[in-house]
LUMLUMDREN-2810 file (N, C-alpha, C; in Angstrom, 1 decimal):
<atoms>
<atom><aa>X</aa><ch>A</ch><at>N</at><xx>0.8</xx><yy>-1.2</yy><zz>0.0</zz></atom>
<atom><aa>X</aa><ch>A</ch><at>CA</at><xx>0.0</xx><yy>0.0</yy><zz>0.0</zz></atom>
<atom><aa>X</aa><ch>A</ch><at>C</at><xx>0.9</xx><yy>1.2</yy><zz>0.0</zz></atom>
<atom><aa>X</aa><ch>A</ch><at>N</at><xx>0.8</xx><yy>2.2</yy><zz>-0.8</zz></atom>
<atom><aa>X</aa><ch>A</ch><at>CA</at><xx>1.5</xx><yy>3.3</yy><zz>-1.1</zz></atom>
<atom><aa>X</aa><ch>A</ch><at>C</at><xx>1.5</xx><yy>4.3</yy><zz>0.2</zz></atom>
<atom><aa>X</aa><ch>A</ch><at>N</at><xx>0.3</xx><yy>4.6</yy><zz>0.7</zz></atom>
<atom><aa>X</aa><ch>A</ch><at>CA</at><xx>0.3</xx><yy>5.5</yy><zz>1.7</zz></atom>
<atom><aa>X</aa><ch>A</ch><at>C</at><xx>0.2</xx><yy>4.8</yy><zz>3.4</zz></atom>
<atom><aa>X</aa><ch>A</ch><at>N</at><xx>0.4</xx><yy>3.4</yy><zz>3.7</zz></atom>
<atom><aa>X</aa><ch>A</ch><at>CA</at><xx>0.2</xx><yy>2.8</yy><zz>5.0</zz></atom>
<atom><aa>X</aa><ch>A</ch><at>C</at><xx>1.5</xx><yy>3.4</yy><zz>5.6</zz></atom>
<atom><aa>X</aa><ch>A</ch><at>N</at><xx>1.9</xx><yy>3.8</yy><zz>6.8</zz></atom>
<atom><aa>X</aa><ch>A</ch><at>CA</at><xx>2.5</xx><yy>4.2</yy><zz>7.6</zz></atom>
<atom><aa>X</aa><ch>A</ch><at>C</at><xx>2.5</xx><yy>3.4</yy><zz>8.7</zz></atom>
<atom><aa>X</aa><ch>A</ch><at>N</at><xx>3.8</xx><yy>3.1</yy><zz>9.0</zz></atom>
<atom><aa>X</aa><ch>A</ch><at>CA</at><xx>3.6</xx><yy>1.2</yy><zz>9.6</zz></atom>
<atom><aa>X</aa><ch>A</ch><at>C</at><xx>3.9</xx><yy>2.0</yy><zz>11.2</zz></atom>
<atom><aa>X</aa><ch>A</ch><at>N</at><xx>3.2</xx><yy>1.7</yy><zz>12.2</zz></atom>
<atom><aa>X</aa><ch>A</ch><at>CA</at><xx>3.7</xx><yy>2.1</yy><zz>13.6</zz></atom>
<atom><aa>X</aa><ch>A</ch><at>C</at><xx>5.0</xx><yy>2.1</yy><zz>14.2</zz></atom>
<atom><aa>X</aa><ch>A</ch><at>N</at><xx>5.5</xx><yy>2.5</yy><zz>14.7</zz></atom>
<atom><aa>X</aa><ch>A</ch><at>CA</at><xx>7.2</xx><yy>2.6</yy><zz>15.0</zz></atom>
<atom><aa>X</aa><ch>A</ch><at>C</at><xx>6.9</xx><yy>1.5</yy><zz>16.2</zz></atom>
<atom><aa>X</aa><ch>A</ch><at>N</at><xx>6.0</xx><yy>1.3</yy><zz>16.6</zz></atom>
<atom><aa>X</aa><ch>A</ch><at>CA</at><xx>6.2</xx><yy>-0.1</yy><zz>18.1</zz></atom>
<atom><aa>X</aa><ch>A</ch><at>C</at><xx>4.8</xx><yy>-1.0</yy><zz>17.8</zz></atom>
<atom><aa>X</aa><ch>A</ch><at>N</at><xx>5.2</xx><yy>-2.2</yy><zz>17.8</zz></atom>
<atom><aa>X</aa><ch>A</ch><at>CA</at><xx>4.2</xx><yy>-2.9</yy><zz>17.5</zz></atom>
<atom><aa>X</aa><ch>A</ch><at>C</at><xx>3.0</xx><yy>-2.9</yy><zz>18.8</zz></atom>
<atom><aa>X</aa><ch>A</ch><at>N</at><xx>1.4</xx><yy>-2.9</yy><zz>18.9</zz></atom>
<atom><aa>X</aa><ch>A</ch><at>CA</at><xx>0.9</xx><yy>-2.4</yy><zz>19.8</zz></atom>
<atom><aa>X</aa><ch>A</ch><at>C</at><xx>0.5</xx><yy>-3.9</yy><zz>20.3</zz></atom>
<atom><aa>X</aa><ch>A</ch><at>N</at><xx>0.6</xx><yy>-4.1</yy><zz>21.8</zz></atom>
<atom><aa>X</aa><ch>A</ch><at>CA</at><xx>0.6</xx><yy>-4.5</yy><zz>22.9</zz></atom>
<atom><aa>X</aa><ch>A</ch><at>C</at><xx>-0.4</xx><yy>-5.0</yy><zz>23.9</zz></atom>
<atom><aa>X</aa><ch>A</ch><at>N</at><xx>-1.1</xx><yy>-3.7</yy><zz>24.1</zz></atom>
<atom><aa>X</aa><ch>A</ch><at>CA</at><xx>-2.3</xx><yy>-3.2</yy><zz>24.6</zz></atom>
<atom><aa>X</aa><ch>A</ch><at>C</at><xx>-3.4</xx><yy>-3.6</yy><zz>24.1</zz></atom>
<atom><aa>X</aa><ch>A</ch><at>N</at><xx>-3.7</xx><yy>-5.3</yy><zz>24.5</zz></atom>
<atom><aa>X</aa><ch>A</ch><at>CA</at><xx>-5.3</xx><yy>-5.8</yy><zz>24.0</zz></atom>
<atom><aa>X</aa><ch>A</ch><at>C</at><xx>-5.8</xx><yy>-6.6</yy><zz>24.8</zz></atom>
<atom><aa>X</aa><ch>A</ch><at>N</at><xx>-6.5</xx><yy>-6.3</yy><zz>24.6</zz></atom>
<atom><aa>X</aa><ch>A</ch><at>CA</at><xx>-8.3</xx><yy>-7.1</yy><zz>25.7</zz></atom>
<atom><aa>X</aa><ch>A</ch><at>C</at><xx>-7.5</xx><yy>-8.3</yy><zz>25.9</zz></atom>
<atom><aa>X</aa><ch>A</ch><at>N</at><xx>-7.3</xx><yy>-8.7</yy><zz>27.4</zz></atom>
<atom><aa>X</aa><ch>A</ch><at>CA</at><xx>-7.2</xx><yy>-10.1</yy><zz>27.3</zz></atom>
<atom><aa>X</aa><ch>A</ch><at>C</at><xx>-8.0</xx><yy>-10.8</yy><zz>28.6</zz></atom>
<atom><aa>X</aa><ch>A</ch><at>N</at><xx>-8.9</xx><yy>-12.0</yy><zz>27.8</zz></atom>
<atom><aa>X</aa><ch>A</ch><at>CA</at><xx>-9.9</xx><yy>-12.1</yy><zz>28.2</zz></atom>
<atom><aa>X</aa><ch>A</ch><at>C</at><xx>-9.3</xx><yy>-13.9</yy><zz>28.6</zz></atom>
<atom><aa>X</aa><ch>A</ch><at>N</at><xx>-9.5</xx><yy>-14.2</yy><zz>30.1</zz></atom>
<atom><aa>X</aa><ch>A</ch><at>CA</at><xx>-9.0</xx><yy>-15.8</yy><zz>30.5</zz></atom>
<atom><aa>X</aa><ch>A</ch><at>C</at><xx>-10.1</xx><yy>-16.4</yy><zz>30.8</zz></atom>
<atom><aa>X</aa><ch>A</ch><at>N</at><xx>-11.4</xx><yy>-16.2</yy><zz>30.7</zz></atom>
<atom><aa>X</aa><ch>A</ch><at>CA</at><xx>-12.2</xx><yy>-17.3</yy><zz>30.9</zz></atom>
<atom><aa>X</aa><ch>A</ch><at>C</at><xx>-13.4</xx><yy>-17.0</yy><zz>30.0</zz></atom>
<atom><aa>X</aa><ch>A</ch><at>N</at><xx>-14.3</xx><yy>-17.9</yy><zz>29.6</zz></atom>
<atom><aa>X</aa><ch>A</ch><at>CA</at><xx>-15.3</xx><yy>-17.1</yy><zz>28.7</zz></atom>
<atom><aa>X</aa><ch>A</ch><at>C</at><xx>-16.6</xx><yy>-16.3</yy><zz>29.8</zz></atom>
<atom><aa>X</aa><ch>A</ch><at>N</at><xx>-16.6</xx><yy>-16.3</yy><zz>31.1</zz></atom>
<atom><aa>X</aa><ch>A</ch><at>CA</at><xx>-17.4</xx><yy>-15.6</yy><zz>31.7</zz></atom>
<atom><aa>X</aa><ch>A</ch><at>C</at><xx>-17.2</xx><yy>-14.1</yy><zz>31.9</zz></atom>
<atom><aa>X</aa><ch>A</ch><at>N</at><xx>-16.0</xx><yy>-13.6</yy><zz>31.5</zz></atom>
<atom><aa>X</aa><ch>A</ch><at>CA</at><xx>-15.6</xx><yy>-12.1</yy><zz>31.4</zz></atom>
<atom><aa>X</aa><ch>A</ch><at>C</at><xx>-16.3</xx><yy>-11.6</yy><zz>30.3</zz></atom>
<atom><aa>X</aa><ch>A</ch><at>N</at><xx>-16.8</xx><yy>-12.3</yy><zz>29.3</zz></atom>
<atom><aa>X</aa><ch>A</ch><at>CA</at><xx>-17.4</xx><yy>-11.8</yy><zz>27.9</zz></atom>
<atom><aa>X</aa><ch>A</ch><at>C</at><xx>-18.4</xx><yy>-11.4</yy><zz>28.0</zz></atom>
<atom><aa>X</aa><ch>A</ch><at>N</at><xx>-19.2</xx><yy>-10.1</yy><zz>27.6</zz></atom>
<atom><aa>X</aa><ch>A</ch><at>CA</at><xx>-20.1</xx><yy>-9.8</yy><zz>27.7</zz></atom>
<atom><aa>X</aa><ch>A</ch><at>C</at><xx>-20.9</xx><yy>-8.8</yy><zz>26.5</zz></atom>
<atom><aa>X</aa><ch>A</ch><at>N</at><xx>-22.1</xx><yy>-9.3</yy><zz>26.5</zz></atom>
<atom><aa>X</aa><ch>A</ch><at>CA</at><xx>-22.6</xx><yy>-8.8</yy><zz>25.1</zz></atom>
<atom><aa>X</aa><ch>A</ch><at>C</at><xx>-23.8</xx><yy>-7.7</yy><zz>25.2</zz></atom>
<atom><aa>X</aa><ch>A</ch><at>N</at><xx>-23.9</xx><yy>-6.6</yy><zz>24.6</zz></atom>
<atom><aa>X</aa><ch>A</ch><at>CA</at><xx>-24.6</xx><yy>-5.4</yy><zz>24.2</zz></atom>
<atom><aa>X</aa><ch>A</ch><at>C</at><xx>-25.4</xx><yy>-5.4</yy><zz>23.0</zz></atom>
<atom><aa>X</aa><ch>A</ch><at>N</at><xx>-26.5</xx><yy>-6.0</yy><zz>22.6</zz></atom>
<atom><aa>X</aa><ch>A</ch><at>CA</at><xx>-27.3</xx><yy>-5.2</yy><zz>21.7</zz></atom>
<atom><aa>X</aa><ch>A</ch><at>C</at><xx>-28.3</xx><yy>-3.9</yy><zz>21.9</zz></atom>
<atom><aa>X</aa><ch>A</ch><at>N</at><xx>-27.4</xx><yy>-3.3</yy><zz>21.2</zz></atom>
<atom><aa>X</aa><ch>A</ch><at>CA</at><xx>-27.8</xx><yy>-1.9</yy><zz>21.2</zz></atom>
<atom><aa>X</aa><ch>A</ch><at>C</at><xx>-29.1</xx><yy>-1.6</yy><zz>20.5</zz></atom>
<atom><aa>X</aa><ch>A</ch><at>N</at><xx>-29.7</xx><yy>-2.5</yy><zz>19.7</zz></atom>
<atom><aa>X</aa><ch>A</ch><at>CA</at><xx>-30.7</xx><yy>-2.5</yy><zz>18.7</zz></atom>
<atom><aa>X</aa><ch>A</ch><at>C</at><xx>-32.1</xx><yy>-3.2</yy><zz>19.3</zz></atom>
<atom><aa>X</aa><ch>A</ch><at>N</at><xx>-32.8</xx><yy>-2.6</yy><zz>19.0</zz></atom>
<atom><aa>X</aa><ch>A</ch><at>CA</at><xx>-34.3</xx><yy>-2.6</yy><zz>19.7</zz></atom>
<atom><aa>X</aa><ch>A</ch><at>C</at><xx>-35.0</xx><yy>-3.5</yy><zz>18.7</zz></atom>
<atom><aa>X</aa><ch>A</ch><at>N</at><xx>-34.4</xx><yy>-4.5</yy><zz>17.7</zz></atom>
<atom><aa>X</aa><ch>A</ch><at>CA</at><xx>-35.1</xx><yy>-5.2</yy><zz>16.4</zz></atom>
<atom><aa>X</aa><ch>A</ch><at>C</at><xx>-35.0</xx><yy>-6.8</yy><zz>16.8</zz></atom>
<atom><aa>X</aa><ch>A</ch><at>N</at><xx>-35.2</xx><yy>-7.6</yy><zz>16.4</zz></atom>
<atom><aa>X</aa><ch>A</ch><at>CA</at><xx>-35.3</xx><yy>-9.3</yy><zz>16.0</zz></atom>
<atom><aa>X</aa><ch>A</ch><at>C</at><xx>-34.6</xx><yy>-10.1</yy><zz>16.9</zz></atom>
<atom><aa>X</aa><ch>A</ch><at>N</at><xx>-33.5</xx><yy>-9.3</yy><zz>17.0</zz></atom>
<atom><aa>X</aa><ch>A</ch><at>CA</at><xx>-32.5</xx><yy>-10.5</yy><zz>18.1</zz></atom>
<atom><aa>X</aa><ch>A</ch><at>C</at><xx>-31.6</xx><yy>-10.9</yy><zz>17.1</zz></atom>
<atom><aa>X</aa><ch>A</ch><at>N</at><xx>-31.3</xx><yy>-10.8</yy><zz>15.4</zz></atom>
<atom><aa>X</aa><ch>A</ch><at>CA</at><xx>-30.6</xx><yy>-11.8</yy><zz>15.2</zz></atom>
<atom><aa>X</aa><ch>A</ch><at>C</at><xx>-29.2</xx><yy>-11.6</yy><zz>15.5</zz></atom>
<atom><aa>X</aa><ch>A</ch><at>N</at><xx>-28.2</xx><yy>-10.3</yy><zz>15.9</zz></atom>
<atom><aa>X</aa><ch>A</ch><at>CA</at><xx>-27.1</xx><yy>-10.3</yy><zz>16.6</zz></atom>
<atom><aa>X</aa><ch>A</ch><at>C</at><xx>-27.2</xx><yy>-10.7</yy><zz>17.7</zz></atom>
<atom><aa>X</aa><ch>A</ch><at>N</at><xx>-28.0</xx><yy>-11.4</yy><zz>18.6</zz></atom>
<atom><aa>X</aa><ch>A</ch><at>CA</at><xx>-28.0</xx><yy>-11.9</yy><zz>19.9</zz></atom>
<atom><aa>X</aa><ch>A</ch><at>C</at><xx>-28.3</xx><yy>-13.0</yy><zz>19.5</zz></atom>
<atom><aa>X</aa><ch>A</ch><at>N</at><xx>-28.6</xx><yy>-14.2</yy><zz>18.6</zz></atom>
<atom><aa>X</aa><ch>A</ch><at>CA</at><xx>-28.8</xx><yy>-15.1</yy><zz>18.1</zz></atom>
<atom><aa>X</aa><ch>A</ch><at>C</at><xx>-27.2</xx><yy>-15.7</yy><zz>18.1</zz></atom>
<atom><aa>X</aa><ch>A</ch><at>N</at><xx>-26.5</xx><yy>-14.4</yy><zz>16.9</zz></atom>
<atom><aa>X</aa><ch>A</ch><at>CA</at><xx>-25.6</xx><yy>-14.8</yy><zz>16.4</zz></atom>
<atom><aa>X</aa><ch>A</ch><at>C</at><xx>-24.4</xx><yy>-14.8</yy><zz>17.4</zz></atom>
<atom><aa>X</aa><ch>A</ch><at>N</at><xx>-24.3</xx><yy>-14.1</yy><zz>18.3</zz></atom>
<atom><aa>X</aa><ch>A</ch><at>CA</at><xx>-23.7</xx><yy>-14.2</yy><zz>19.8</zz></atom>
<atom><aa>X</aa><ch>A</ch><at>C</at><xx>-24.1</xx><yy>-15.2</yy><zz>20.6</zz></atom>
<atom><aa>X</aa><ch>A</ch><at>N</at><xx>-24.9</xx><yy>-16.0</yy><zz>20.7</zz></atom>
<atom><aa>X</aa><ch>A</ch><at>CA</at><xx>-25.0</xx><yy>-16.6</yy><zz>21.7</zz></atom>
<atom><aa>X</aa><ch>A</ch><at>C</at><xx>-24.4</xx><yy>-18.0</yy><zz>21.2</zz></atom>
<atom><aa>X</aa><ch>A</ch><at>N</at><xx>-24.4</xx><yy>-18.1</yy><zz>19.7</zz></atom>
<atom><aa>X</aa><ch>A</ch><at>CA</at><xx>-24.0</xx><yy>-19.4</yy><zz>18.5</zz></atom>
<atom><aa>X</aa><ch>A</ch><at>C</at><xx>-22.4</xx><yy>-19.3</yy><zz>18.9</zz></atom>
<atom><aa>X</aa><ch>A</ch><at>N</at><xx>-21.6</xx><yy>-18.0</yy><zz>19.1</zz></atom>
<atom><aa>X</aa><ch>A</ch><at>CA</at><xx>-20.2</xx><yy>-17.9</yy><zz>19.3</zz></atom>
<atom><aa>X</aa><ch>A</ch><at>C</at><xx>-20.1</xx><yy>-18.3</yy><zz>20.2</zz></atom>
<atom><aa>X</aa><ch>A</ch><at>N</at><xx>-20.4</xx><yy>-17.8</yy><zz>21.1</zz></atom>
<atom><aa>X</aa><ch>A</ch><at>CA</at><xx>-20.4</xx><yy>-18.0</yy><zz>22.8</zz></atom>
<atom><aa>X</aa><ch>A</ch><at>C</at><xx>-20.5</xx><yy>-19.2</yy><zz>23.1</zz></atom>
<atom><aa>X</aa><ch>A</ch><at>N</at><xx>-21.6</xx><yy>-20.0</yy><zz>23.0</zz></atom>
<atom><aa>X</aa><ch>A</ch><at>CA</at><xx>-21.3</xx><yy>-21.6</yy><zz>23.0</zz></atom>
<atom><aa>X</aa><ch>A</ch><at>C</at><xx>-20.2</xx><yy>-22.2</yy><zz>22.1</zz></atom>
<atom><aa>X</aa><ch>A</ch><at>N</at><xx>-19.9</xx><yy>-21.7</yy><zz>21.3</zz></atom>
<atom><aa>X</aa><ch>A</ch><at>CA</at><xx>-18.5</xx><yy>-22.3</yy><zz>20.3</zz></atom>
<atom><aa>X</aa><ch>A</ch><at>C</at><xx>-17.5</xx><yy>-22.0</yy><zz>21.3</zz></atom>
<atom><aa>X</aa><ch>A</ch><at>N</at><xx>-16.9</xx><yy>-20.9</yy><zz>21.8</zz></atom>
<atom><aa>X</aa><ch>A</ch><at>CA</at><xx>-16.0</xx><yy>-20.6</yy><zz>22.5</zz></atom>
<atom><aa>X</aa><ch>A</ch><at>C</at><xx>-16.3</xx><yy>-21.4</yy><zz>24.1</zz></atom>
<atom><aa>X</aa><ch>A</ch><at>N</at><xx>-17.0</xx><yy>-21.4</yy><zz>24.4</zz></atom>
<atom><aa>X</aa><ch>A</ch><at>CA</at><xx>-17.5</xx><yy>-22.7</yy><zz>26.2</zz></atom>
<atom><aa>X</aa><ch>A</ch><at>C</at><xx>-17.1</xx><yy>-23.6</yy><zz>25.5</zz></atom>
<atom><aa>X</aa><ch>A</ch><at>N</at><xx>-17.1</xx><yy>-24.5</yy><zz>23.9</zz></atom>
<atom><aa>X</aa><ch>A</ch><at>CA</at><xx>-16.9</xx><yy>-26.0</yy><zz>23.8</zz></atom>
<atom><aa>X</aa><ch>A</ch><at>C</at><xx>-15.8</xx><yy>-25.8</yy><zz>23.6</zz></atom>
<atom><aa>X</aa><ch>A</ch><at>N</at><xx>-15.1</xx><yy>-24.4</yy><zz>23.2</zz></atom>
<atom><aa>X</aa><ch>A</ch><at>CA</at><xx>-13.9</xx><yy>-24.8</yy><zz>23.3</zz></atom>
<atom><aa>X</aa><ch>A</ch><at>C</at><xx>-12.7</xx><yy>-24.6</yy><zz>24.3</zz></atom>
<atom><aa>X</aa><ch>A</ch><at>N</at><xx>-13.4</xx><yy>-24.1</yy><zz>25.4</zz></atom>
<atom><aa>X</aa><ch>A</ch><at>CA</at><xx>-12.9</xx><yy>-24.1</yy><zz>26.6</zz></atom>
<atom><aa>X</aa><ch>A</ch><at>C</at><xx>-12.5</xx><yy>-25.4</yy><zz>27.2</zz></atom>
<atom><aa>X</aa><ch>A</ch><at>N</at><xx>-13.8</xx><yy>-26.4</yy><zz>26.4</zz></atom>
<atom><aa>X</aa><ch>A</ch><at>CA</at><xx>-13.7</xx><yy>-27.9</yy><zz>27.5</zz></atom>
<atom><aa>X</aa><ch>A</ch><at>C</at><xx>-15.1</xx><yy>-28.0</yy><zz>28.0</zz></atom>
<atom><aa>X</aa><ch>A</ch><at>N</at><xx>-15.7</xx><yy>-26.7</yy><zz>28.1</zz></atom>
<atom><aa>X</aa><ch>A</ch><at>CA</at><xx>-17.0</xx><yy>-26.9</yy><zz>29.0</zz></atom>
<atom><aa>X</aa><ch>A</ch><at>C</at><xx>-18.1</xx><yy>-28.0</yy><zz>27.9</zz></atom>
<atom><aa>X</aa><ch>A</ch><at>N</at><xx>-18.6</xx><yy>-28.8</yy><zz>28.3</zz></atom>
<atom><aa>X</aa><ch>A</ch><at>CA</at><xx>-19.3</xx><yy>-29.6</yy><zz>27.5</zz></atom>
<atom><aa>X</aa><ch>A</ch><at>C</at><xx>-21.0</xx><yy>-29.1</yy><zz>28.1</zz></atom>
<atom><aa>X</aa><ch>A</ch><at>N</at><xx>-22.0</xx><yy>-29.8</yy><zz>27.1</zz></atom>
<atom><aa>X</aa><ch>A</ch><at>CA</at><xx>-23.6</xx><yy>-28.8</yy><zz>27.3</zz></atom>
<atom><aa>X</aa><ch>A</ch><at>C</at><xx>-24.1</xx><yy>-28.9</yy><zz>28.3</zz></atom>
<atom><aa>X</aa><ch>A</ch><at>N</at><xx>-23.9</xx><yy>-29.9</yy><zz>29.1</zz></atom>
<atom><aa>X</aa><ch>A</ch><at>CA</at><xx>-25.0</xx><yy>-29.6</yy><zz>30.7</zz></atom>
<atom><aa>X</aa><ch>A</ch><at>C</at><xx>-24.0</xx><yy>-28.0</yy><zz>31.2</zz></atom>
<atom><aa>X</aa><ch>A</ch><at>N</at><xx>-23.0</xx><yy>-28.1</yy><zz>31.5</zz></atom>
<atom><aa>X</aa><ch>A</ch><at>CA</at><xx>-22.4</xx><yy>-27.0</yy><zz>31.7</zz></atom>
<atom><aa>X</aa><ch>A</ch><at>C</at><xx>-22.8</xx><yy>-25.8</yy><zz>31.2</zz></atom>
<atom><aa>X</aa><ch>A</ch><at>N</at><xx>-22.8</xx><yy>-25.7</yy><zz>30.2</zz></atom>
<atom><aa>X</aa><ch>A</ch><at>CA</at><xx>-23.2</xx><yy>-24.2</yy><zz>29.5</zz></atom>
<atom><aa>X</aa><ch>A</ch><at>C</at><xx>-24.7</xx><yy>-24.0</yy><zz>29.5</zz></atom>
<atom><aa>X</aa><ch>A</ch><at>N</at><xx>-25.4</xx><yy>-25.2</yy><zz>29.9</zz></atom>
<atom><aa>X</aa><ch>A</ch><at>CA</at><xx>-26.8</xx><yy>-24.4</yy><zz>29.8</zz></atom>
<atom><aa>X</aa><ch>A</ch><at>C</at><xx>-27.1</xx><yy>-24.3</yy><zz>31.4</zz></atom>
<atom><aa>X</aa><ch>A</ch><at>N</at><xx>-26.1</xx><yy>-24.7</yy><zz>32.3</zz></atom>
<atom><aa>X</aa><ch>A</ch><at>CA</at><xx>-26.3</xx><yy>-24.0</yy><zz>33.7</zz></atom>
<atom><aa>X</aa><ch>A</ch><at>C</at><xx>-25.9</xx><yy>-22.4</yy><zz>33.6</zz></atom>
<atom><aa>X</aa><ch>A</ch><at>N</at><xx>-24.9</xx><yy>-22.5</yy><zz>32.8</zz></atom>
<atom><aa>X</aa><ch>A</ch><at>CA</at><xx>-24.4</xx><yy>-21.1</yy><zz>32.8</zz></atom>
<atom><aa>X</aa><ch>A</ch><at>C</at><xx>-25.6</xx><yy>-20.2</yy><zz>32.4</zz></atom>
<atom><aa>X</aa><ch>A</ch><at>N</at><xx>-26.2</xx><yy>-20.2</yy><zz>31.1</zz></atom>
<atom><aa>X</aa><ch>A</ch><at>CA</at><xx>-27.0</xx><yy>-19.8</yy><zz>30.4</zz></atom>
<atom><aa>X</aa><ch>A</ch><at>C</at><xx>-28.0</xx><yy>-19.3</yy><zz>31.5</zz></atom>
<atom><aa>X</aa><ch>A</ch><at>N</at><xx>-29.0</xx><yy>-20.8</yy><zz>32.0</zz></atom>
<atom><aa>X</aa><ch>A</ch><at>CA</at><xx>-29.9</xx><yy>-20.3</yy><zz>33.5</zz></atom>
<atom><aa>X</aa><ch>A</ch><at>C</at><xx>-29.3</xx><yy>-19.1</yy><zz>34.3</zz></atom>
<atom><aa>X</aa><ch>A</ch><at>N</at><xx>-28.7</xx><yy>-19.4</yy><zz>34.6</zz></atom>
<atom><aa>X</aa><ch>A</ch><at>CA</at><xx>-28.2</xx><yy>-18.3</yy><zz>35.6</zz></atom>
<atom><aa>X</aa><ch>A</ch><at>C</at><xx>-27.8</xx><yy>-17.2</yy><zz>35.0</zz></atom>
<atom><aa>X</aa><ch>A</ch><at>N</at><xx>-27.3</xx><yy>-16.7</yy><zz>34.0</zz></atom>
<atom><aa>X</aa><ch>A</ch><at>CA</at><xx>-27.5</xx><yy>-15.3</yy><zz>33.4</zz></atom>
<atom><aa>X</aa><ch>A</ch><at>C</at><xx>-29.0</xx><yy>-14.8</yy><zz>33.2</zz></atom>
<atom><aa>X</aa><ch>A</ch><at>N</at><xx>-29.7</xx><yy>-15.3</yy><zz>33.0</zz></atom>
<atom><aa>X</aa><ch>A</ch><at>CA</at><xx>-31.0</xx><yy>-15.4</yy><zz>32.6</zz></atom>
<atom><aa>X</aa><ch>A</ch><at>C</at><xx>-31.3</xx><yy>-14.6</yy><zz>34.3</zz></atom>
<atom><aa>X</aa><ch>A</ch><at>N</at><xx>-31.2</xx><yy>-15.2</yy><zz>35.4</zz></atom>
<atom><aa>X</aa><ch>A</ch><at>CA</at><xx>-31.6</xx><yy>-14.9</yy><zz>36.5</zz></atom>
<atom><aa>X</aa><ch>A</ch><at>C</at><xx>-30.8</xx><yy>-13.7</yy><zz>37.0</zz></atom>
<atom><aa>X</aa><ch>A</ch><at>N</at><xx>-30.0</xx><yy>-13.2</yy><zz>36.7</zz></atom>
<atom><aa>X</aa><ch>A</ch><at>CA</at><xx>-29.1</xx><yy>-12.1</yy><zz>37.3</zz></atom>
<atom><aa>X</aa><ch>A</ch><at>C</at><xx>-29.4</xx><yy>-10.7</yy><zz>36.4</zz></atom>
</atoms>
């Protein structure tokens, strides 16, 4: 790229997230749900691939629901 300007220090400073319970999701949109559909399809991808297998994640699930 002719005009990219590459940073003088490679940057460092990123979200680091160690368990999938730190993750937390915002729809901002007052419509259908399907970004909360589509979050919730990641979010169990990322629990199975923690290790957590489905009785696990759908206790998790309950209990957000309640808090």
């Amino acid at each position: 790229m002719d005009y990219y300007i590459a940073p003088e220090e490679p940057e460092t400073d990123f979200l680091k997230i160690t368990k999938p319970e730190e993750i937390r999701i915002c729809d901002p949109a007052a419509g259908p749900g399907h970004m909360l559909t589509y979050a919730f399809d990641l979010l169990y991808a990322i629990y199975e691939e923690e290790g957590y297998d489905a009785t696990e994640i759908g206790l998790k699930r309950r209990w957000a629901r309640s808090t």
